[in-house]
N, C-alpha and C positions, 0 to 999 in steps of 0.2 A: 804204417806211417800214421802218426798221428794229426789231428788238427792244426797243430801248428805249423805242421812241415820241417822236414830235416831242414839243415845249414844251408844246403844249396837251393834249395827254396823258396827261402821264409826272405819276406823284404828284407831291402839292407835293413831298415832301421829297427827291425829286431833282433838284431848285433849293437850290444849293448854298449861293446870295446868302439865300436865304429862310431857311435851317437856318441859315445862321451871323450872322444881322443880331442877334441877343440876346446875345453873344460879347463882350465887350470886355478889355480889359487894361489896365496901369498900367504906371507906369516901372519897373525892377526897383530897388529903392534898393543892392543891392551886387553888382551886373552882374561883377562881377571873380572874386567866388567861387561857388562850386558846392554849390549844396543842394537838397534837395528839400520839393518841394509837396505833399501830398497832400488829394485832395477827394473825396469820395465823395456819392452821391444813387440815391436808390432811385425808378426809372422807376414811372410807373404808364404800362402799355400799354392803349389802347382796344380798338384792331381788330388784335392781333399773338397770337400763340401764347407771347410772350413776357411771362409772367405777373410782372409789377414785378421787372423785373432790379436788381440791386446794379449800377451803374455807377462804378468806383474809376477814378480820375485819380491819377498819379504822374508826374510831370515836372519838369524840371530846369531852370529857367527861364533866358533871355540877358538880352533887353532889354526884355522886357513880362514881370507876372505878369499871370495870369486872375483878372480878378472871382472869388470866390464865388458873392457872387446872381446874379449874370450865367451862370455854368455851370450852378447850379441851375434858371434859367429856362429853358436850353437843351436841358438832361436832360429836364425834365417839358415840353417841347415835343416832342421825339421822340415821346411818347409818345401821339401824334393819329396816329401813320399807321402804314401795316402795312408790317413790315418782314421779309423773305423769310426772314431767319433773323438767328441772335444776332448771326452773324460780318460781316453786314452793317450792322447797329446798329455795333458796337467799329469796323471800318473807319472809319464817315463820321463816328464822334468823334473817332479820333486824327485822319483828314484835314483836319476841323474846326478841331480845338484846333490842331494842329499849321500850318494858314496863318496865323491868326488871331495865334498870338503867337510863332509859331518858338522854341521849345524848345532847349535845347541834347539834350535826350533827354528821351522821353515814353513813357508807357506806360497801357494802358488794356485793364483788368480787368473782364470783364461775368460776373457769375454769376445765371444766369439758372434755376435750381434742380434740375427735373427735366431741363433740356436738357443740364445741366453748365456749365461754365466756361471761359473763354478770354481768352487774353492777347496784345495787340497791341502790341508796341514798334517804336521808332524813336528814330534818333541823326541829328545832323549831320554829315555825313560827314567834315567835319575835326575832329569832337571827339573830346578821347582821353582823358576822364576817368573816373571809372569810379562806379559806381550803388554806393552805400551798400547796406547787408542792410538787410531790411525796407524796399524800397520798395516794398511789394505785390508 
């Protein structure tokens, strides 16, 4: 058995189906042009060292936007399990948000206070547009 542990093991929240079943999207109404989202929601953590991180979403949407309430159910769901550190919380949101609704570019801001801050982006590899100032 490896490091990570079989299925029956491994925290929920490394069930990737379980973290991302509250996640939905919509049709983007103007698929053609490029703008940005921004969402924000402040985690409340149970069993983490991560004391209510700021969780910022900024992403550029194709063919689905994200719910609101829907991200915000999924931010204060993270927040049941312990999580090894901030950089692994910001990882499994953009991997998240990013299969969930493929972004044209997304980005994801966790400021988590005394531990500091940190910023996870990603692009489509064939986009060539460029992020507006002030997208977090």
């Amino acid at each position: 058995m490896g490091a990570r542990g079989s299925p029956r093991t491994r925290p929920r929240f490394m069930d990737v189906l379980c973290r991302r079943e509250c996640l939905s999207g919509r049709p983007n109404p103007a698929p053609r042009r490029d703008y940005v989202v921004l969402l924000q929601v402040r985690a409340t953590m149970v069993q983490s060292a991560l004391t209510q991180p700021l969780v910022r979403l900024a992403y550029i949407p194709d063919r689905l936007l994200l719910d609101p309430a829907a991200f915000e159910r999924y931010v204060r769901g993270l927040g049941r399990w312990m999580w090894p550190g901030p950089e692994d919380l910001a990882v499994a949101v953009i991997d998240d948000v990013g299969n969930e609704i493929v972004p044209r570019w997304v980005r994801v801001s966790l400021d988590s206070g005394a531990l500091g801050s940190l910023i996870v982006e990603e692009r489509q590899p064939l986009w060539r547009g460029t992020v507006p100032d002030g997208a977090w």
